[in-house]
ZAMARGU-4260 file (C-alpha; in steps of 0.2 Angstrom, whole numbers, plus 5000, padded with zeros to 4 digits):
<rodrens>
0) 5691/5530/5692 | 5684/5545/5688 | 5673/5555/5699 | 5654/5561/5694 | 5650/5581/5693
5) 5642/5585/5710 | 5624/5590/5709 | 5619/5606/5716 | 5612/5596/5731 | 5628/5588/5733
10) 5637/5604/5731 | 5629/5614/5747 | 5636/5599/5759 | 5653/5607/5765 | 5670/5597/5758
15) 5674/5588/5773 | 5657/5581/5774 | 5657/5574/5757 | 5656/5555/5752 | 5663/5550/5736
20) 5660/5531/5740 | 5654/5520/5725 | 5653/5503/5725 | 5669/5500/5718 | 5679/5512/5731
25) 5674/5499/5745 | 5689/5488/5751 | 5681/5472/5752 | 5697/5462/5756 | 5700/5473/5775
30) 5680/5474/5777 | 5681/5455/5775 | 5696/5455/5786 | 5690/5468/5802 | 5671/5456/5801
35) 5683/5440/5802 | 5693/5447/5816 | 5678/5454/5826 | 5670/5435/5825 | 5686/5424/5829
40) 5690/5438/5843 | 5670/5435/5849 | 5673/5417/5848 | 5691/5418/5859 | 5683/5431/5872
45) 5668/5418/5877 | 5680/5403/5875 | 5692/5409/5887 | 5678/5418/5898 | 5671/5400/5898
50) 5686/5391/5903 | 5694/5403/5916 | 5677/5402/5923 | 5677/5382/5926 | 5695/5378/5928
55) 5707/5393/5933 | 5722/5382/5930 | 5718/5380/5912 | 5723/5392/5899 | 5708/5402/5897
60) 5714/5417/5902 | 5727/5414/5890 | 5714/5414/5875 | 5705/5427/5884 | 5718/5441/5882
65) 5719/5433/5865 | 5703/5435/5859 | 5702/5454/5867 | 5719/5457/5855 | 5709/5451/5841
70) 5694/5458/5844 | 5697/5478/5848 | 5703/5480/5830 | 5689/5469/5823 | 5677/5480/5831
75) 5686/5495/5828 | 5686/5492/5807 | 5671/5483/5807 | 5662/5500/5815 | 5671/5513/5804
80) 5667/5500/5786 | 5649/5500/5794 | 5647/5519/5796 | 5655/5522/5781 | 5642/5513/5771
85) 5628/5519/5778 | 5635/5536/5772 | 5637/5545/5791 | 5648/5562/5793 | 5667/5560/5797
90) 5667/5540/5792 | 5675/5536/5775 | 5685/5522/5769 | 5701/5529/5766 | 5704/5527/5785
95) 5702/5509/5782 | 5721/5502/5779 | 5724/5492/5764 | 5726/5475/5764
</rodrens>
């Protein structure tokens, strides 16, 4: 995909400052991906926290450090995707892996 001339707006921002995100330069397929692992990491944090909580024998800490493995990169890709749409300085979606 080609990219659009800059306007002369555009081309008093400095290079590394720059976004060149369109619509179709979003990975949807890993944004999809770090959203579903931030929720199912949510869902295994509380669900362990809930049953360490009532029963220490049972397995919830177990699920706990689960759900903290699932969920640092979830909220780690699901913060960068966010920033990057809403267009703030230093967050772009090339740093995204591809899926």
């Amino acid at each position: 995909m080609e990219r659009q001339p800059l306007t002369q707006q555009e081309s008093d921002i400095p290079e590394r400052f720059r976004s060149y995100t369109t619509e179709a330069d979003v990975p949807w397929k890993a944004v999809y991906l770090a959203v579903g692992l931030l929720i199912a990491g949510t869902i295994l944090l509380f669900t362990g926290i809930g049953l360490w909580a009532t029963d220490p024998d049972a397995h919830g800490f177990v699920l706990f450090i689960l759900g903290l493995v699932i969920f640092i990169p979830g909220f780690y890709y699901s913060r960068i995707s966010y920033y990057a749409y809403k267009g703030h300085p230093g967050f772009s979606f090339d740093t995204i892996p591809a899926v």
